[in-house]
C-alpha positions in Angstrom: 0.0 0.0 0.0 3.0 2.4 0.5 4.0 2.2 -2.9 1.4 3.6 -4.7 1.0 6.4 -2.2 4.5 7.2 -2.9 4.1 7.1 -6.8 1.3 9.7 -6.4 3.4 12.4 -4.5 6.2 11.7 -7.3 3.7 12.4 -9.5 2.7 15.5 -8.1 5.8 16.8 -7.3 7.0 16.1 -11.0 3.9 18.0 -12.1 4.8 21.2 -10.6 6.0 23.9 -12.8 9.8 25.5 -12.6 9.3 28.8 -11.1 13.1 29.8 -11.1 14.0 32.8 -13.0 15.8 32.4 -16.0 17.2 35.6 -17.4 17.8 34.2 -21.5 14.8 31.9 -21.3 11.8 34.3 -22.6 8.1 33.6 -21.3 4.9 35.5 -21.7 5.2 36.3 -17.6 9.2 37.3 -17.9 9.0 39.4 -21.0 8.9 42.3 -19.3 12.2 41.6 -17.2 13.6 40.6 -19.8 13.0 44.2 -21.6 14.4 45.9 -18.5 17.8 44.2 -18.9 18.4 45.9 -22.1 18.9 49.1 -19.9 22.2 46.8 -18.3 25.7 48.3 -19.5 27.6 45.3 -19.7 27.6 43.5 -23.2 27.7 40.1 -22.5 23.7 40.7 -20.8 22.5 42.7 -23.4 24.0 40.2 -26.1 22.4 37.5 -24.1 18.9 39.6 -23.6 18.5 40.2 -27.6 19.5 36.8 -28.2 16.9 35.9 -26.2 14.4 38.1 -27.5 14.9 37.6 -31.0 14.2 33.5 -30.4 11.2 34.7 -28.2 9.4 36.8 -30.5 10.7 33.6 -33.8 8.4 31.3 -31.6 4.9 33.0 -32.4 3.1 36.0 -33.5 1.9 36.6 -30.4 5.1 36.9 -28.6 5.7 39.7 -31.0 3.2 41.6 -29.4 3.7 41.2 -26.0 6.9 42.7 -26.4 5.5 45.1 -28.6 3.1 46.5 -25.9 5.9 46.6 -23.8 7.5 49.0 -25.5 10.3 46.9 -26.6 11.2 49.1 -29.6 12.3 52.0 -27.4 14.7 49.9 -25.7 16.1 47.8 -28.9 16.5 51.2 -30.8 19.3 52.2 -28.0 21.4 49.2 -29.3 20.7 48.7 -33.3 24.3 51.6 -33.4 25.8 49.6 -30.5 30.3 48.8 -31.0 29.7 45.4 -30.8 29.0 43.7 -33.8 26.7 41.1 -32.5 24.9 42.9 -30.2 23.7 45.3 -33.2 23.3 42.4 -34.8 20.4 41.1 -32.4 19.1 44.5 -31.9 18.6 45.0 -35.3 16.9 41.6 -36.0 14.8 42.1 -33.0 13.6 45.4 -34.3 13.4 43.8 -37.8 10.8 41.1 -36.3 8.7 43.8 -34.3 8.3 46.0 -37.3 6.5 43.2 -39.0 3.9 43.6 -36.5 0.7 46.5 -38.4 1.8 49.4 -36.4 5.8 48.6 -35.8 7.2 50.7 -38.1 5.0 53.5 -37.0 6.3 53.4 -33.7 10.0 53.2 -34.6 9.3 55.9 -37.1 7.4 58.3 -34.9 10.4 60.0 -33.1 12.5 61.7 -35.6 15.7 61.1 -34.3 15.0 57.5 -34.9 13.9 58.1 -38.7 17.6 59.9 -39.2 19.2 56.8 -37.6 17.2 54.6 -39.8 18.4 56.6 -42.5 22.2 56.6 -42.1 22.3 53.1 -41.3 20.4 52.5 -44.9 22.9 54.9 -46.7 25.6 53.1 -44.8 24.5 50.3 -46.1 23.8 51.3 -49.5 26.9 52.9 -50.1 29.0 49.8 -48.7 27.1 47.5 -51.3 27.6 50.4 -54.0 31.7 50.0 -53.2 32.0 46.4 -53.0 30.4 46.2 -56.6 33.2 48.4 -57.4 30.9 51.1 -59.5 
């Protein structure tokens, strides 16, 4: 009789959820931590955090817009000019993934300082694929 008393509190135990805090694993309920550490200074967090994000809002549509109404725009914009490669990398393919969303673009274009850093960034680019052509 002990044994099947003692497979049911396994059971149960194994049910419960993890409820430890995981800073590069994304969920609906952690989203908005998650946003907050791109306000961190140190690189290897806000490399991690984008990362993060980027495979958060790939998942589903919906995870787009929870970060969206978080206002995760604002805080991406600060990094898509960033010195490290990689973390302007994941900033910018973050922002790339919210601006699919209906009104994404219209947030990141509403401030006109970001429009001007959209701007250089596309004649950066522009002009480095106009060099490399060599025309």
């Amino acid at each position: 009789m002990a044994k099947p008393l003692q497979k049911e509190r396994e059971n149960r135990s194994a049910e419960k959820k993890d409820t430890t805090f995981h800073p590069y694993t994304i969920s609906p309920e952690s989203a908005h931590t998650s946003i907050l550490l791109l306000e961190s200074a140190e690189p290897e967090i806000l490399c991690q955090t984008l990362r993060a994000i980027t495979k958060f809002a790939a998942q589903e549509m919906q995870n787009r817009y929870i970060l969206f109404d978080l206002n995760a725009i604002r805080y991406i914009l600060l990094h898509v000019e960033h010195v490290e490669l990689n973390i302007r990398r994941f900033a910018l393919k973050a922002l790339a993934q919210l601006c699919q969303l209906p009104r994404g673009p219209e947030q990141v274009l509403a401030d006109p300082h970001n429009l001007r850093k959209v701007a250089n960034m596309l004649v950066k680019v522009c002009l480095h694929c106009y060099v490399s052509e060599g025309t």
